[in-house]
One Martini backbone bead per residue (centre of mass of N, CA, C, O) as a GRO file, in nm:
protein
  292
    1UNK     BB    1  -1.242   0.050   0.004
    2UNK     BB    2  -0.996   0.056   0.228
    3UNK     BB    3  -0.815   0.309   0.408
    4UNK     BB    4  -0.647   0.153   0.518
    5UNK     BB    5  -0.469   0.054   0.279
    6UNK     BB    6  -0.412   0.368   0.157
    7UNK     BB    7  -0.382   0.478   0.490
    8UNK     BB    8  -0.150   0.383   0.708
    9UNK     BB    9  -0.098   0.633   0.915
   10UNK     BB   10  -0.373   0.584   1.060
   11UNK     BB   11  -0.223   0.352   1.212
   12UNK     BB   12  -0.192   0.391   1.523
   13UNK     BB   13   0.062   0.344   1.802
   14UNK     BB   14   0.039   0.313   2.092
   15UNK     BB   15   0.178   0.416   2.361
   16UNK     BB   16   0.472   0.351   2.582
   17UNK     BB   17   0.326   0.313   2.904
   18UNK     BB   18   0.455   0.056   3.080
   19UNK     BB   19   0.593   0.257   3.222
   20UNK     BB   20   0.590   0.420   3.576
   21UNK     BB   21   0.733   0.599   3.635
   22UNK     BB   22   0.646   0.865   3.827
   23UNK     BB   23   0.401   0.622   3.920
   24UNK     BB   24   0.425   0.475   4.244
   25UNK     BB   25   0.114   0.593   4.301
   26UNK     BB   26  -0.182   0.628   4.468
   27UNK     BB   27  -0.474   0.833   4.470
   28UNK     BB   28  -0.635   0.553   4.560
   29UNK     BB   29  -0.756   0.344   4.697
   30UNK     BB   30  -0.646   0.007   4.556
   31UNK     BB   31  -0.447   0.095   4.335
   32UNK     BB   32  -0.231   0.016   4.149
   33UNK     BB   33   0.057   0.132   4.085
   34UNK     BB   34  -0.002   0.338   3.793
   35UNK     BB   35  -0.262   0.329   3.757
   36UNK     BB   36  -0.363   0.655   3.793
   37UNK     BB   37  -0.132   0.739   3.556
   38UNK     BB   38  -0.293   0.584   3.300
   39UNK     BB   39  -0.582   0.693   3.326
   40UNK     BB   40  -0.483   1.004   3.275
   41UNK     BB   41  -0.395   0.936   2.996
   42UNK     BB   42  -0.617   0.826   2.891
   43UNK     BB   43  -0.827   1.101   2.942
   44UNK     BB   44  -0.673   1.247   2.758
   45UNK     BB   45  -0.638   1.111   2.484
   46UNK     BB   46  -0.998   1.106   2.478
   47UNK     BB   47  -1.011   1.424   2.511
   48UNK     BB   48  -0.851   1.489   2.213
   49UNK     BB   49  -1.047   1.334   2.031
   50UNK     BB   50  -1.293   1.444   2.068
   51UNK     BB   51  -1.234   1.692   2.049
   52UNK     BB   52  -1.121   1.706   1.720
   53UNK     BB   53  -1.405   1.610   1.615
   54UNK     BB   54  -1.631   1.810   1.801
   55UNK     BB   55  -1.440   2.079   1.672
   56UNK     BB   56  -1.564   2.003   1.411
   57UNK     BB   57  -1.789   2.165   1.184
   58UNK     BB   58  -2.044   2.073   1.054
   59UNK     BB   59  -2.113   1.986   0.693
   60UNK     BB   60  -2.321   2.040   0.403
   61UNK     BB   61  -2.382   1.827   0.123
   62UNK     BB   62  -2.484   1.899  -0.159
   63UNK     BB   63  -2.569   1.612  -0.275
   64UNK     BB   64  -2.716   1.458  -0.015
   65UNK     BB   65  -2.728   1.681   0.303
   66UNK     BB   66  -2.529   1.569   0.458
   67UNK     BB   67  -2.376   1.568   0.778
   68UNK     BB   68  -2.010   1.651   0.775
   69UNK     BB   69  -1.713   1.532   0.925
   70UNK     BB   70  -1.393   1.666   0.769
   71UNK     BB   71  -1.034   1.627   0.750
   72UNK     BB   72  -1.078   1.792   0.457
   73UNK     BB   73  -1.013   1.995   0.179
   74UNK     BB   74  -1.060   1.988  -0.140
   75UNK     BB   75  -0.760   2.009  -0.196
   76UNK     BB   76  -0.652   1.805   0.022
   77UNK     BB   77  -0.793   1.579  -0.161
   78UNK     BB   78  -0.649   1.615  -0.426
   79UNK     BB   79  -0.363   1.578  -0.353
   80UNK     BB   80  -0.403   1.329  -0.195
   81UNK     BB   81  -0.445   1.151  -0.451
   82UNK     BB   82  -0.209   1.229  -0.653
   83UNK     BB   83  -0.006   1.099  -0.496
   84UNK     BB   84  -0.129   0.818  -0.475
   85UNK     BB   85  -0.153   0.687  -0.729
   86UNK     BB   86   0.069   0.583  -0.831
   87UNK     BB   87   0.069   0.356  -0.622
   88UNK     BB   88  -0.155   0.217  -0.715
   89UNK     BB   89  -0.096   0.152  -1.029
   90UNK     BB   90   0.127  -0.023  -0.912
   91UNK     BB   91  -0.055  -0.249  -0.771
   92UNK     BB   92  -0.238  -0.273  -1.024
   93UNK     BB   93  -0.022  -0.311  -1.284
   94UNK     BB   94  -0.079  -0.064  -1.406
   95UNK     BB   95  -0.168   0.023  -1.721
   96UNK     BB   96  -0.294  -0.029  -1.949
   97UNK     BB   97  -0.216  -0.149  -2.283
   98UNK     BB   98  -0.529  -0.023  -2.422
   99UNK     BB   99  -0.547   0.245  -2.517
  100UNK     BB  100  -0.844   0.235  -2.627
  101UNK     BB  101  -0.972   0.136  -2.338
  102UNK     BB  102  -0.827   0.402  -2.164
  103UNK     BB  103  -1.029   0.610  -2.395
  104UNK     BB  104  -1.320   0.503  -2.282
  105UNK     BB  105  -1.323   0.533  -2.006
  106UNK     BB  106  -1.276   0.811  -1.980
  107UNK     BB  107  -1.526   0.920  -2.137
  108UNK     BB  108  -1.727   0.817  -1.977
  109UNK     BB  109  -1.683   0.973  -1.754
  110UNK     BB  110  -1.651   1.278  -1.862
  111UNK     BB  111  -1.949   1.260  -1.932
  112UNK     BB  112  -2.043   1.277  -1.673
  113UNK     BB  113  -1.935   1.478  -1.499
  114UNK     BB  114  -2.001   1.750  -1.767
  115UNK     BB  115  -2.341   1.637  -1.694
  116UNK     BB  116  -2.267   1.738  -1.394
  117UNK     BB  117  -2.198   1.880  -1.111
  118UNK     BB  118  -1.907   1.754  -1.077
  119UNK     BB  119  -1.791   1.918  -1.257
  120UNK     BB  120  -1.819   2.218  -1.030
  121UNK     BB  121  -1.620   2.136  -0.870
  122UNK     BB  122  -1.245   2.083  -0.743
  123UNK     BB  123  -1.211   1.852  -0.889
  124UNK     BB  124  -0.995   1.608  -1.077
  125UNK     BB  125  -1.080   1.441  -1.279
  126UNK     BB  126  -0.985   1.077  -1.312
  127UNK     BB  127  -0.921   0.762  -1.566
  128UNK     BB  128  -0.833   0.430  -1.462
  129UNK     BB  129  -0.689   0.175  -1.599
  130UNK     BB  130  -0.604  -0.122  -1.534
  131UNK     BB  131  -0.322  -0.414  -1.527
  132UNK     BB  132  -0.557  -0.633  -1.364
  133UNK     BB  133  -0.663  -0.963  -1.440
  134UNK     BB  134  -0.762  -1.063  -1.135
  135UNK     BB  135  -0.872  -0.844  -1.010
  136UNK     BB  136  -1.141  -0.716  -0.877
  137UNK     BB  137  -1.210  -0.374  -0.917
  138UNK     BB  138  -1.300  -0.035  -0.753
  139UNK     BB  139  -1.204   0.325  -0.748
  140UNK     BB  140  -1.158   0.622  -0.507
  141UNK     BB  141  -0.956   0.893  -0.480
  142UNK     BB  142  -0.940   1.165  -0.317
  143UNK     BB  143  -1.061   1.474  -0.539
  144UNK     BB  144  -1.098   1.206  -0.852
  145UNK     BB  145  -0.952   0.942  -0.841
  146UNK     BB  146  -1.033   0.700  -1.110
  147UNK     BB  147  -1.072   0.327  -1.084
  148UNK     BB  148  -1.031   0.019  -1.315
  149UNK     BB  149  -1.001  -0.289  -1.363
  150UNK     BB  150  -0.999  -0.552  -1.587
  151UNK     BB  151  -1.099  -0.773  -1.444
  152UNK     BB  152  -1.381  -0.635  -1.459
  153UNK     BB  153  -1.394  -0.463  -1.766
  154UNK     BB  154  -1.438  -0.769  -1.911
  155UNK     BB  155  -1.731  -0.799  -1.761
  156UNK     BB  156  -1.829  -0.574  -1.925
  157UNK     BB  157  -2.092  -0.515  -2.188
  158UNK     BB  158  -2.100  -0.202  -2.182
  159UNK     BB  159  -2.124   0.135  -2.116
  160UNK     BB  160  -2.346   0.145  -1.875
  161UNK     BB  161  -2.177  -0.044  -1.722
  162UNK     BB  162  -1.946   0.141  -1.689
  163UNK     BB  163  -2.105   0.408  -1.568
  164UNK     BB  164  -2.189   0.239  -1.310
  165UNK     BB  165  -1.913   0.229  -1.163
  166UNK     BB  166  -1.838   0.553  -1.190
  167UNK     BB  167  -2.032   0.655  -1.079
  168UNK     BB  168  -2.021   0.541  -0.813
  169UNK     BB  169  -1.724   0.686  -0.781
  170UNK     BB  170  -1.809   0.973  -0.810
  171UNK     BB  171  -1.997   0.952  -0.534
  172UNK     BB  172  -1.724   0.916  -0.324
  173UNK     BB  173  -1.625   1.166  -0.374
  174UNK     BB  174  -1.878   1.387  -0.353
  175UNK     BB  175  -1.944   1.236  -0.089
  176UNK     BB  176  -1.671   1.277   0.092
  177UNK     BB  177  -1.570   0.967   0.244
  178UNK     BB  178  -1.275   0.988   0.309
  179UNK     BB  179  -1.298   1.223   0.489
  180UNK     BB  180  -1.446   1.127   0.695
  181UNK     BB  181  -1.271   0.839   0.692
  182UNK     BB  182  -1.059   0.993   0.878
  183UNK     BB  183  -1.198   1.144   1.099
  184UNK     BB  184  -1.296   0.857   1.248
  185UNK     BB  185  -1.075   0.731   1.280
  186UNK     BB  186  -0.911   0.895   1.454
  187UNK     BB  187  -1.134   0.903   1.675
  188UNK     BB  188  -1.106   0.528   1.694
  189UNK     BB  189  -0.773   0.557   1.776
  190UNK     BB  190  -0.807   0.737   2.022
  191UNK     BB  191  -0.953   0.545   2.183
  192UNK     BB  192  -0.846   0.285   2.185
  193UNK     BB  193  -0.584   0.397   2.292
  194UNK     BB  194  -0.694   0.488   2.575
  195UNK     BB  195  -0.745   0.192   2.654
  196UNK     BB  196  -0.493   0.040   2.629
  197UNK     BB  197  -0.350   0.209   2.841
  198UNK     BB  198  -0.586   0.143   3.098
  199UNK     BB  199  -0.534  -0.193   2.997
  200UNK     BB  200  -0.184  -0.217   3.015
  201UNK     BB  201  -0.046  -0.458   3.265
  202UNK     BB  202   0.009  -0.751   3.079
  203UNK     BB  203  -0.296  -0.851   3.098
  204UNK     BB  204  -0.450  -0.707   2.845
  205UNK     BB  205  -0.458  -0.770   2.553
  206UNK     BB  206  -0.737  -0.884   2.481
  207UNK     BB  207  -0.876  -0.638   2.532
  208UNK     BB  208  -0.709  -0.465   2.320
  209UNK     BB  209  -0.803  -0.643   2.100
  210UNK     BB  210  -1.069  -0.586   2.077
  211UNK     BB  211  -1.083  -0.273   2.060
  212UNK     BB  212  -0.992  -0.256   1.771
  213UNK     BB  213  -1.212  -0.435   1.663
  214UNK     BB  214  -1.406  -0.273   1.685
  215UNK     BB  215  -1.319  -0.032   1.524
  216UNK     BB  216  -1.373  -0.176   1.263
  217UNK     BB  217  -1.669  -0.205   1.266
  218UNK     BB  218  -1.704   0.084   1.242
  219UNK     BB  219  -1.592   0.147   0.998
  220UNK     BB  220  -1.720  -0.069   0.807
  221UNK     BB  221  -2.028   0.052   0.858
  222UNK     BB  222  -1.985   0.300   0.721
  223UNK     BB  223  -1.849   0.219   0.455
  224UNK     BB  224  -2.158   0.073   0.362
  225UNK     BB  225  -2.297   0.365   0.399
  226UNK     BB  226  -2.143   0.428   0.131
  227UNK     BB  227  -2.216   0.279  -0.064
  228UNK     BB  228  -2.501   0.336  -0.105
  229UNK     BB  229  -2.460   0.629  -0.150
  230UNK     BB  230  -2.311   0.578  -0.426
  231UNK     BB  231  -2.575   0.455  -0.544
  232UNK     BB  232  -2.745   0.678  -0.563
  233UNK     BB  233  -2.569   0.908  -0.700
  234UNK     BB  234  -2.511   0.728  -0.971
  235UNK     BB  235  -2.846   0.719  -1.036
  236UNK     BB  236  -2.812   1.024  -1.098
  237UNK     BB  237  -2.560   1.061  -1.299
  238UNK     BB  238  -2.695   0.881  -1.532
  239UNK     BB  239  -2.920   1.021  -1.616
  240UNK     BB  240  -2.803   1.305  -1.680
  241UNK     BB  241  -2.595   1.144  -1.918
  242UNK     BB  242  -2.824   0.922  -2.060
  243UNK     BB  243  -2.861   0.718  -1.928
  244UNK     BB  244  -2.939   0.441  -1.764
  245UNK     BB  245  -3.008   0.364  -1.431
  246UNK     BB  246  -3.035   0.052  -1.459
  247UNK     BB  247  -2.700  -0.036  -1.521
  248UNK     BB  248  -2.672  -0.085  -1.185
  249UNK     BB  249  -2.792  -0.347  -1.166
  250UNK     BB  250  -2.630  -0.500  -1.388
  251UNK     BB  251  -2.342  -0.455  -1.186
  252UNK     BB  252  -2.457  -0.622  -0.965
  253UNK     BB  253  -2.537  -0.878  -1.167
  254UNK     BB  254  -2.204  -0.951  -1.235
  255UNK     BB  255  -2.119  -0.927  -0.898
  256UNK     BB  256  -2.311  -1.197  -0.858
  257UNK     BB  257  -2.186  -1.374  -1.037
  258UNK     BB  258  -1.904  -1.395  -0.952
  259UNK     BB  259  -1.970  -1.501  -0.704
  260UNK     BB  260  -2.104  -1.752  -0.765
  261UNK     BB  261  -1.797  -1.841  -0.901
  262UNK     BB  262  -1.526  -1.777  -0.686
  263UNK     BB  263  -1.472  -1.453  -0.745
  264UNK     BB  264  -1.411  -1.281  -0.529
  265UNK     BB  265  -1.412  -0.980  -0.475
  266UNK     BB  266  -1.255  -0.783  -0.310
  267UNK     BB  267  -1.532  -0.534  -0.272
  268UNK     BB  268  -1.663  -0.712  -0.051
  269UNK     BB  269  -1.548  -0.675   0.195
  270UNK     BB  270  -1.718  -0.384   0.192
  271UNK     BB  271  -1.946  -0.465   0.040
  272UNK     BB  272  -2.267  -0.490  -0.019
  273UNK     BB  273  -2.473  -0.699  -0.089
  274UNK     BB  274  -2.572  -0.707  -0.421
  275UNK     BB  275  -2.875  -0.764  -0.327
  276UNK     BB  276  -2.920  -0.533  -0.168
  277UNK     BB  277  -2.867  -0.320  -0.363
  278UNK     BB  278  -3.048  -0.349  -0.580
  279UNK     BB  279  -3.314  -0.239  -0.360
  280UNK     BB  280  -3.210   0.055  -0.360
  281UNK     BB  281  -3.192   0.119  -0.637
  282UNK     BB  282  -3.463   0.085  -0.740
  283UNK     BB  283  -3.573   0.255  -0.571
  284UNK     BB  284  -3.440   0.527  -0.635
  285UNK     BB  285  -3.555   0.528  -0.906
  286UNK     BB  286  -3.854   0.546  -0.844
  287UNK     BB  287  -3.824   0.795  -0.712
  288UNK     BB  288  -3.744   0.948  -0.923
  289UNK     BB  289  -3.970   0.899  -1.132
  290UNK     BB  290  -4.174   1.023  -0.894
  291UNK     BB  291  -4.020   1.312  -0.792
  292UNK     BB  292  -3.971   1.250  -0.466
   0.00000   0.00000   0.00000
């Protein structure tokens, strides 16, 4: 899921800096009158958006291994998961009405949570059923909070694949992926807003529109390695809780059933394809079982 869609404020809008008063002369031969007082706000603003990237300390993920610099500390991620639920819960039809079906995925989850680390952090999962039977789709919000609408949970066929699904979303968690795309985020808008300022006199719309969409391709990119990453987790935590870690496979294949017939997933746009990911999960399969 895009953390855009999630995190609106985190689109910040550059300052209007198209005003020159004030800077009405060039400090260097050639620049026209303004042009060296953006310049100046311009290394400013990207030395702001650096300087809180890199002076904050890189953590080591227990889960992964890798270090991630994050924006967010796990109780600051607990919160922010619980306010934002409300709001996903209401976008996505509400709670289902199958009160059966409601306590069959929590379950499920917490089954998965309580035979693994995951159970260990400081995180407060809950998982939520949601009453939206059009869209195809599943996240987890930072914190915990982990949901799957009826029309994906309607396509799948047994436990095995349910558990496939909130595996993966309890990797997102535990990978703390939204911490880290907040962080990132930060420094591509913080980068981004610095060259608008610097290439904005009027005439460079075009090249200010560039730098936006580059900066969306960077955080795509990222967010694709978050989807693998969320993909090796979750066959390690099916297997610990008794799963055939297989199962992983069964509900890319029902994900590629679903875009081969015109039903496109929403979470398609921002995942890699299913038959890629096949190929990932196999592997790592194949490594846990070889002991590798």
């Amino acid at each position: 899921m895009r953390l855009r869609r999630l995190l609106p404020f985190l689109s910040t809008r550059p300052a209007a800096y198209g005003d020159d008063q004030g800077y009405g002369y060039s400090s260097r031969p050639g620049l026209p009158a303004g042009c060296a007082g953006r310049l100046l706000i311009a290394l400013v603003i990207a030395g702001f958006a650096l300087f809180q990237y890199w002076h904050t300390p890189a953590e080591t993920n227990a889960f992964t291994g890798r270090k991630q610099r994050l924006e967010l500390d796990p109780q600051a991620e607990v919160k922010m998961g619980l306010v934002s639920a409300p709001r996903m819960v209401q976008q996505y039809g509400g709670e289902s009405e199958d009160a059966s079906a409601r306590e069959y995925v929590s379950r499920i989850g917490n089954k998965i949570v309580n035979a693994t680390a995951a159970g260990r952090t400081p995180y407060r999962f809950q998982f939520h059923l949601l009453g939206d039977t059009r869209v195809v789709n599943a996240f987890a919000l930072p914190g915990g909070q982990v949901f799957i609408t009826e029309a994906l949970f309607r396509k799948l066929h047994d436990e095995g694949e349910v558990a496939g699904v909130l595996g993966h979303e309890i990797g997102h968690v535990v990978g703390r992926h939204s911490s880290e795309q907040i962080k990132k985020t930060n420094l591509g808008s913080g980068l981004t807003n610095a060259f608008i300022v610097a290439v904005s006199n009027g005439q460079n719309y075009d090249a200010a529109r560039l730098a936006q969409m580059a900066n969306q391709l960077v955080n795509l990119h990222y967010s694709r390695d978050d989807e693998n990453e969320a993909d090796m987790l979750g066959v390690h935590f099916l297997a610990e809780a008794g799963y055939n870690p297989e199962d992983m496979i069964r509900v890319m294949q029902v994900l590629q059933k679903i875009a081969s017939g015109g039903g496109q997933p929403e979470f398609m746009s921002t995942h890699p394809d299913p038959g890629n990911r096949i190929q990932h999960i196999r592997a790592e399969i194949d490594r846990m079982r070889s002991g590798k």
